[in-house]
Backbone as CSV, one residue per row, in Angstrom:
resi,resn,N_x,N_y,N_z,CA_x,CA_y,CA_z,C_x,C_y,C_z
1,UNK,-5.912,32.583,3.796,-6.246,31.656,2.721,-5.548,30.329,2.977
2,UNK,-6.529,29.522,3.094,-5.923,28.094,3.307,-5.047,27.450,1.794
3,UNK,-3.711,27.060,1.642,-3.107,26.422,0.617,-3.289,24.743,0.277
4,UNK,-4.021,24.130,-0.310,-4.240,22.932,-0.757,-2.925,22.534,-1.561
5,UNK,-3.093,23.427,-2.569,-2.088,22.548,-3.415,-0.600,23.113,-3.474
6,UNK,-0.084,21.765,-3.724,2.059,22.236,-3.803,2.645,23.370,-4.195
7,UNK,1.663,23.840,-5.246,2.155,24.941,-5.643,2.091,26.009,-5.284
8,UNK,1.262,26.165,-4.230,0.569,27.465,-3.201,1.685,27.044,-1.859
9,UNK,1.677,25.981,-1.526,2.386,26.011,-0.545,4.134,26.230,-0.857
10,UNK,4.502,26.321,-1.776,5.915,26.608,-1.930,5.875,27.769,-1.930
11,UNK,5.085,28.356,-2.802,4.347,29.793,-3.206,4.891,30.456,-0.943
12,UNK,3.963,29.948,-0.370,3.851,30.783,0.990,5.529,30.366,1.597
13,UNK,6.217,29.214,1.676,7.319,28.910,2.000,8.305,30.038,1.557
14,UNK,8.381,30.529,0.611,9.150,31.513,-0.513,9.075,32.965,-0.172
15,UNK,8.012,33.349,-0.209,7.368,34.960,0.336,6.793,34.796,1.398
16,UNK,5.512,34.166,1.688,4.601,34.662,2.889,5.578,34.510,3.986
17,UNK,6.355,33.412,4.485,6.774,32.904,5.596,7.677,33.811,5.951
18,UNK,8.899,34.127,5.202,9.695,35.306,5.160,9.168,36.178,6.230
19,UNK,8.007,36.836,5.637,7.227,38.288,6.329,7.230,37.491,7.926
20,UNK,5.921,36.548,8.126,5.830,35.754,9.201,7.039,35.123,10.548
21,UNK,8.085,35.050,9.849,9.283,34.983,10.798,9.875,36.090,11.021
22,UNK,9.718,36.864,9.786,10.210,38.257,10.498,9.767,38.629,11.899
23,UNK,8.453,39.074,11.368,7.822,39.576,13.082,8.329,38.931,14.056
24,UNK,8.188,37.384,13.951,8.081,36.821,15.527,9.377,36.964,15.554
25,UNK,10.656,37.243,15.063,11.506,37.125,15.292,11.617,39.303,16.246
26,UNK,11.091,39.778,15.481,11.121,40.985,16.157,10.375,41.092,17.306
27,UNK,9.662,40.398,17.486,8.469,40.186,18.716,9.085,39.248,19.975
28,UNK,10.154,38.822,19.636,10.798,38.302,20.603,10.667,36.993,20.682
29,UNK,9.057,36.166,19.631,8.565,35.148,19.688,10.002,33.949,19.425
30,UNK,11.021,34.244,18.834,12.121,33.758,18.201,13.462,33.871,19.164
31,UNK,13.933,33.088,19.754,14.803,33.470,20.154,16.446,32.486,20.354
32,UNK,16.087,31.005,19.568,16.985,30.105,19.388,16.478,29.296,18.510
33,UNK,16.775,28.223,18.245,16.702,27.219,16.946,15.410,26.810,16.864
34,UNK,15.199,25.929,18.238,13.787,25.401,18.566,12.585,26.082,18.287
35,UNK,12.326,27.520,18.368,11.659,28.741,18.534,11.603,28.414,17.040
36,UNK,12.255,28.558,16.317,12.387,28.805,14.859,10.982,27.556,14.374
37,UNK,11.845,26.405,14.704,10.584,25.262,14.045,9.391,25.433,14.477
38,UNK,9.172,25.690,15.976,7.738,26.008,16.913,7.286,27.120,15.561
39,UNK,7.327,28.013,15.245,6.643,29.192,14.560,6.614,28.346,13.196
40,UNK,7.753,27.923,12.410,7.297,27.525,11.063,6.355,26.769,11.067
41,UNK,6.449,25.264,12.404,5.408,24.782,12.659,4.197,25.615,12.892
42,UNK,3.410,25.833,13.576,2.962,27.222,13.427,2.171,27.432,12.389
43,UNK,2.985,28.021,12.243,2.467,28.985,10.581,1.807,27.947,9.197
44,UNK,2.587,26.631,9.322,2.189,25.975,8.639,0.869,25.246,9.021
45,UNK,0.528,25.078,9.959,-0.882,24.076,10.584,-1.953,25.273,10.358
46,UNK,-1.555,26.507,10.513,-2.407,27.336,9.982,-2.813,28.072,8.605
47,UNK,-1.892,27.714,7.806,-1.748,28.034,6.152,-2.605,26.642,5.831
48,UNK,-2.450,25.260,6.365,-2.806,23.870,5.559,-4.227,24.011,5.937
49,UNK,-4.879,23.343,5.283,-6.212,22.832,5.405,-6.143,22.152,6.638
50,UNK,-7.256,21.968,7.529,-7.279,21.563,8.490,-7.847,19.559,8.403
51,UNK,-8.555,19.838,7.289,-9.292,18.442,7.059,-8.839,18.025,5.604
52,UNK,-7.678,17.707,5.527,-6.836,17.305,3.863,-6.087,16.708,4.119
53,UNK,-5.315,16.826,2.656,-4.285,15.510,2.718,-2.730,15.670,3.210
54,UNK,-3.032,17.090,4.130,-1.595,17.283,4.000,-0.789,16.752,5.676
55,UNK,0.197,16.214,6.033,0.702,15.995,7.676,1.715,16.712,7.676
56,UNK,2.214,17.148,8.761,3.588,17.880,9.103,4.063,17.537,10.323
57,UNK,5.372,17.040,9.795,6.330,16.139,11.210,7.270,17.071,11.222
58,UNK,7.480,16.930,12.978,8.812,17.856,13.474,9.523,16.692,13.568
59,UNK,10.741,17.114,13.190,11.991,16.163,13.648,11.968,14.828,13.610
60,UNK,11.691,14.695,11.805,11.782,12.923,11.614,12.530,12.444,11.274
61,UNK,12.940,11.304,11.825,13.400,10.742,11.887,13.660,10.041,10.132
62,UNK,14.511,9.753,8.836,14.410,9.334,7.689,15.027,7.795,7.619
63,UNK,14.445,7.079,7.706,15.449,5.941,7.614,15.862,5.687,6.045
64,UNK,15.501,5.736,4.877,15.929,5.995,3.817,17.693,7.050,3.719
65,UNK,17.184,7.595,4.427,18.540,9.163,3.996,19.242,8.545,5.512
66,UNK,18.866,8.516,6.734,19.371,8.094,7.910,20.033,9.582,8.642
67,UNK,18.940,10.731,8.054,19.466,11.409,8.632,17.841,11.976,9.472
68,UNK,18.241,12.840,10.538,17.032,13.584,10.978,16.407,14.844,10.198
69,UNK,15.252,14.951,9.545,14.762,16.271,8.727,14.236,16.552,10.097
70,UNK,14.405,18.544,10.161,13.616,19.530,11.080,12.175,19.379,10.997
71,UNK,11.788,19.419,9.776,10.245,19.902,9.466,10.483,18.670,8.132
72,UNK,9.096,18.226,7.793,8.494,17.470,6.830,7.516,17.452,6.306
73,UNK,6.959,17.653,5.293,5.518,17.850,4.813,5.485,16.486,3.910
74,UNK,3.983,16.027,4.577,3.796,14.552,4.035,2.541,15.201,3.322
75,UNK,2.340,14.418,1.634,0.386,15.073,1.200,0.368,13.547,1.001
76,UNK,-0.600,13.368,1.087,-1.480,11.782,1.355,-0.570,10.506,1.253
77,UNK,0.493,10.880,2.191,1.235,10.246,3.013,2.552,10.004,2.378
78,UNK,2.706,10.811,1.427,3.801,10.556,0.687,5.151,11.948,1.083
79,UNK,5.992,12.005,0.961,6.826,12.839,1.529,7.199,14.009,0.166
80,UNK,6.747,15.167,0.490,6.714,16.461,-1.086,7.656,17.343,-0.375
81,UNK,7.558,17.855,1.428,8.775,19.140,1.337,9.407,18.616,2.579
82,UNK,11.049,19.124,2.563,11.578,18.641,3.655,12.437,20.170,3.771
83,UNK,12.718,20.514,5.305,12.702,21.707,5.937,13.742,21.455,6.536
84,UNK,14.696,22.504,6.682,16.307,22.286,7.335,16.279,23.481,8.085
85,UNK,16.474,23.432,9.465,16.021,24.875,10.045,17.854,25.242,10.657
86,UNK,17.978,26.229,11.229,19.366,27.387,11.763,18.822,28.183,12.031
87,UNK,19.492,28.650,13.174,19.775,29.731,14.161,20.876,30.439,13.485
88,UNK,20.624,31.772,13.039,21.660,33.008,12.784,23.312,32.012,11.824
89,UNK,22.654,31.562,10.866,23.740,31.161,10.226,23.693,31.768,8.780
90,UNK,24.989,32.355,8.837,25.328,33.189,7.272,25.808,32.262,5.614
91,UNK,25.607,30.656,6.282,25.799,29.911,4.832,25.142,28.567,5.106
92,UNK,24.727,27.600,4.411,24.399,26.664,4.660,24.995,25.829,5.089
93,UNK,25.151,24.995,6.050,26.260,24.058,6.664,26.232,22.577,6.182
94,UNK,27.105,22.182,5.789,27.289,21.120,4.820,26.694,19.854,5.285
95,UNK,26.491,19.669,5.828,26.085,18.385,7.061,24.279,18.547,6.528
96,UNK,23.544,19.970,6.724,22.625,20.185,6.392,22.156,20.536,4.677
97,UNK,23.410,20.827,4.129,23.316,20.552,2.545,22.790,18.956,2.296
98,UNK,24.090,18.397,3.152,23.726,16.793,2.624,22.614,16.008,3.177
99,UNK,21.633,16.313,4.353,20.446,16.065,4.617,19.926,16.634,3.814
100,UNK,19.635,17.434,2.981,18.340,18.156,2.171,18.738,17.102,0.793
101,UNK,20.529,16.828,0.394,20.388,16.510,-0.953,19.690,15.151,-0.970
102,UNK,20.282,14.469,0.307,19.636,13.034,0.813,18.112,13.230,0.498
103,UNK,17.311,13.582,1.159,16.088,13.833,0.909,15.969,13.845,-0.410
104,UNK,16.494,15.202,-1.255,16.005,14.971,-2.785,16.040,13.862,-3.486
105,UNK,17.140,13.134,-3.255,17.603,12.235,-4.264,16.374,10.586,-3.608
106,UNK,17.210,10.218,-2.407,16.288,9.246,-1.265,14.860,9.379,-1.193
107,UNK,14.339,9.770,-0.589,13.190,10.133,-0.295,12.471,10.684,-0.956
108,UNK,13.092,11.623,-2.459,12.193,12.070,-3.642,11.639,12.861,-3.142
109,UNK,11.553,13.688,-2.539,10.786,15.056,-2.010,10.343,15.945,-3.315
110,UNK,9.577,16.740,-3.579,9.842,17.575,-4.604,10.435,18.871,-4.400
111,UNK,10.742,19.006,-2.437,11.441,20.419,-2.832,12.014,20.217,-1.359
112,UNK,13.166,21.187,-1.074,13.975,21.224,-0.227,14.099,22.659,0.294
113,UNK,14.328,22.442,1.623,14.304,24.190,1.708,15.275,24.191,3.051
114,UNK,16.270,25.120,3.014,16.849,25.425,3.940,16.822,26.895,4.576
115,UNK,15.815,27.075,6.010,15.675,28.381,6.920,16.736,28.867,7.600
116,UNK,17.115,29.829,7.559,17.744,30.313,8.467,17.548,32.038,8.872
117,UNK,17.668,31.749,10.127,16.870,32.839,10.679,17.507,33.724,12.029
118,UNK,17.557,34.923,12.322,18.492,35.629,13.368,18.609,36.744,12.987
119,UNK,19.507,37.341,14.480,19.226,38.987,14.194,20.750,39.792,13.432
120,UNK,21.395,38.626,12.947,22.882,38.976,12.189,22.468,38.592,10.850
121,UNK,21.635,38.104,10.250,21.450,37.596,9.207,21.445,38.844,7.940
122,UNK,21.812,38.899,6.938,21.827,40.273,6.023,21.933,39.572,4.943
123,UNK,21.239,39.851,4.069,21.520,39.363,2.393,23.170,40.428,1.762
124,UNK,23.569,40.782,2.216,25.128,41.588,2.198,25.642,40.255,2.553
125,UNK,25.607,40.226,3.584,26.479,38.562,4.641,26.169,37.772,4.238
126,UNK,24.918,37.054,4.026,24.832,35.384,3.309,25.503,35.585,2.191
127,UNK,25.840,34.019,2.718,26.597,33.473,1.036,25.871,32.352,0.807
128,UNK,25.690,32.858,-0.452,24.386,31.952,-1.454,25.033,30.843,-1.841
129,UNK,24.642,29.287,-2.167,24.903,28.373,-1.888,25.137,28.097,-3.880
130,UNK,26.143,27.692,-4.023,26.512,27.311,-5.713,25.442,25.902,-5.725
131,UNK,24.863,26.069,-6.371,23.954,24.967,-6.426,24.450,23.971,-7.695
132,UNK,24.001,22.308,-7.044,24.485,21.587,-8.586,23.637,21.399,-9.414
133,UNK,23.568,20.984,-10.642,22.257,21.205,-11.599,21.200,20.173,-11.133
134,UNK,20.779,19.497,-10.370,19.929,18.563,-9.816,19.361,19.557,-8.633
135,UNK,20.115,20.403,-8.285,19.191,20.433,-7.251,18.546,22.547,-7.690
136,UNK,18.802,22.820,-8.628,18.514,24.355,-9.536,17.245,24.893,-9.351
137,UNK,16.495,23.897,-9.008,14.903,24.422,-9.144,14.262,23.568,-7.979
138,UNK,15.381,23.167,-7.163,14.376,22.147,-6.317,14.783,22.440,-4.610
139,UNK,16.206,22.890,-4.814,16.687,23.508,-3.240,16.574,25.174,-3.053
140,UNK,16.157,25.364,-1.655,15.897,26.844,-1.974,16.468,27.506,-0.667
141,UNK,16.857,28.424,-0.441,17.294,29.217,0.975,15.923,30.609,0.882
142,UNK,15.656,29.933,2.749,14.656,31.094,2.948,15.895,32.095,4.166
143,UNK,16.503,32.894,3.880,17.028,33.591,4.960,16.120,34.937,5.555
144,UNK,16.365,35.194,6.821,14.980,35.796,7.703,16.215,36.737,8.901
145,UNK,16.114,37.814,7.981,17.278,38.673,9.606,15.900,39.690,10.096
146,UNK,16.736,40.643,11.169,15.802,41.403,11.764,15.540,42.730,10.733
147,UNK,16.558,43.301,9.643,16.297,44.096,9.059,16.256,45.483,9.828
148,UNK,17.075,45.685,10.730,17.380,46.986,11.487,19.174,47.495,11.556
149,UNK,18.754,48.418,12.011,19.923,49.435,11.890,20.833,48.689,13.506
150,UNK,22.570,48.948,13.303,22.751,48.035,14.368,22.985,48.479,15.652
151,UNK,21.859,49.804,15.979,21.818,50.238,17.364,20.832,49.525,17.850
152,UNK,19.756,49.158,17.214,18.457,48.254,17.026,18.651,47.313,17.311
153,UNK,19.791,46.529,16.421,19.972,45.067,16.609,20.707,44.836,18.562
154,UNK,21.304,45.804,18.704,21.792,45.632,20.170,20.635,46.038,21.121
155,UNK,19.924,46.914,20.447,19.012,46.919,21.593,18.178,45.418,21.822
156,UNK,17.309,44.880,20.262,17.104,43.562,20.355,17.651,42.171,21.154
157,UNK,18.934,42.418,21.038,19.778,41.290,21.788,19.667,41.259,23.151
158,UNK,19.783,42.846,23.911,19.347,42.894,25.075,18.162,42.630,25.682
159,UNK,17.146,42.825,25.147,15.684,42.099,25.481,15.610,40.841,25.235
160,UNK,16.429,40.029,24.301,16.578,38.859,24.121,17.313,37.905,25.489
161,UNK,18.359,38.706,25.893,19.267,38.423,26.618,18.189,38.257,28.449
162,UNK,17.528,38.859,28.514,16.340,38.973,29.532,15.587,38.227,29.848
163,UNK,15.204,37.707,28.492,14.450,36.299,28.069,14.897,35.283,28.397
164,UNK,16.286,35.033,28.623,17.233,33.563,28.873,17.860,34.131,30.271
165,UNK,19.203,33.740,29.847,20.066,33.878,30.977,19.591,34.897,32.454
166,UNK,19.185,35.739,32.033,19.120,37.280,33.179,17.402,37.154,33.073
167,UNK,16.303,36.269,33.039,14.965,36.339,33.154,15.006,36.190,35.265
168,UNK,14.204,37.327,34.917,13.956,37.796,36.375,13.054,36.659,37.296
169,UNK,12.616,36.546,38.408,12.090,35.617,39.171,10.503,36.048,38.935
170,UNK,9.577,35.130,39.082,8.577,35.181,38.898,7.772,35.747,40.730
171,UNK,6.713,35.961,40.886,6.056,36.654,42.115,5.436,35.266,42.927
172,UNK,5.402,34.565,42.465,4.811,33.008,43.319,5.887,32.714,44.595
173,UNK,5.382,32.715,45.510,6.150,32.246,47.111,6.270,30.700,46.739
174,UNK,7.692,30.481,47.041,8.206,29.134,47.048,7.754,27.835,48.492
175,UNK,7.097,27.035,48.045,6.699,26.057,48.791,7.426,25.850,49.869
176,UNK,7.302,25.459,51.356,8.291,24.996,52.094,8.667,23.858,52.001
177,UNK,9.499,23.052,52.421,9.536,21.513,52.091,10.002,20.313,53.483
178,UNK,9.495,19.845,53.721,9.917,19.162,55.027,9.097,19.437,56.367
179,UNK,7.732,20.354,56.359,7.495,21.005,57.228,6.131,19.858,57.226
180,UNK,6.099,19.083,58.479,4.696,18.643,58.806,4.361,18.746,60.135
């Protein structure tokens, strides 16, 4: 179902996305910060209408706030959600508090959202953010762990670990160079 209006799209930001990062995060699709925005990005170009009023910028630049937002949702060109993304972080980091409050206050967004996402993440472990009365209904934490038992989570890390550092060589014969 395509989301038109603000209220559907906070609506999917809140619940749907949750589910949606889960997987890719179990699928391996997830595997550092960048990964994180690639999928929300993602997910969002495919939730929006394709021919509407809505744009979505990675990594803009705010000259108002003067800080960089992760993700941005512009509806007919005006700025409504601004997106604070993390890698496996158990609280919100203050630096990224004060980009989201910037946004609220600066830039007037109507909603703020801070992701964070990884395979340590546990609603036991986060610590929920004391919110000030300005921001009660308008800042929100989406946290996204793997939701496994922690023989699981090590097995995860190790396939993760495969993916980066220890990714094996590919079967393509290497060019010679200098040979005419």
């Amino acid at each position: 179902m395509k989301r038109d209006k603000l209220g559907q799209l906070e609506n999917f930001l809140r619940s749907s996305l949750r589910t949606k990062l889960r997987n890719d995060l179990r699928y391996l699709r997830i595997t550092k910060e960048a990964d994180i925005e690639c999928c929300i990005y993602y997910h969002l170009r495919r939730t929006l209408p394709s021919k509407g009023f809505w744009t979505v910028l990675a990594r803009k630049f705010a000259g108002r706030t003067e800080h960089y937002v992760d993700l941005l949702l512009l509806k007919k060109e005006l700025p409504r959600i601004a997106i604070e993304i993390k890698w496996n972080k158990n609280e919100m980091p203050g630096k990224d508090r004060h980009s989201l409050d910037s946004a609220l206050r600066k830039m007037r967004v109507n909603k703020a959202y801070f992701v964070s996402v990884g395979p340590d993440i546990t609603k036991s472990l986060y610590r929920k953010l004391d919110k000030r009365p300005h921001e009660n209904h308008r800042l929100h934490e989406v946290i996204v762990g793997l939701d496994y038992e922690a023989k699981e989570v090590k097995s995860w890390k190790r396939k993760r670990h495969f993916l980066g550092k220890r990714m094996r060589l590919g079967k393509a014969k290497p060019k010679k160079i200098g040979t005419e």
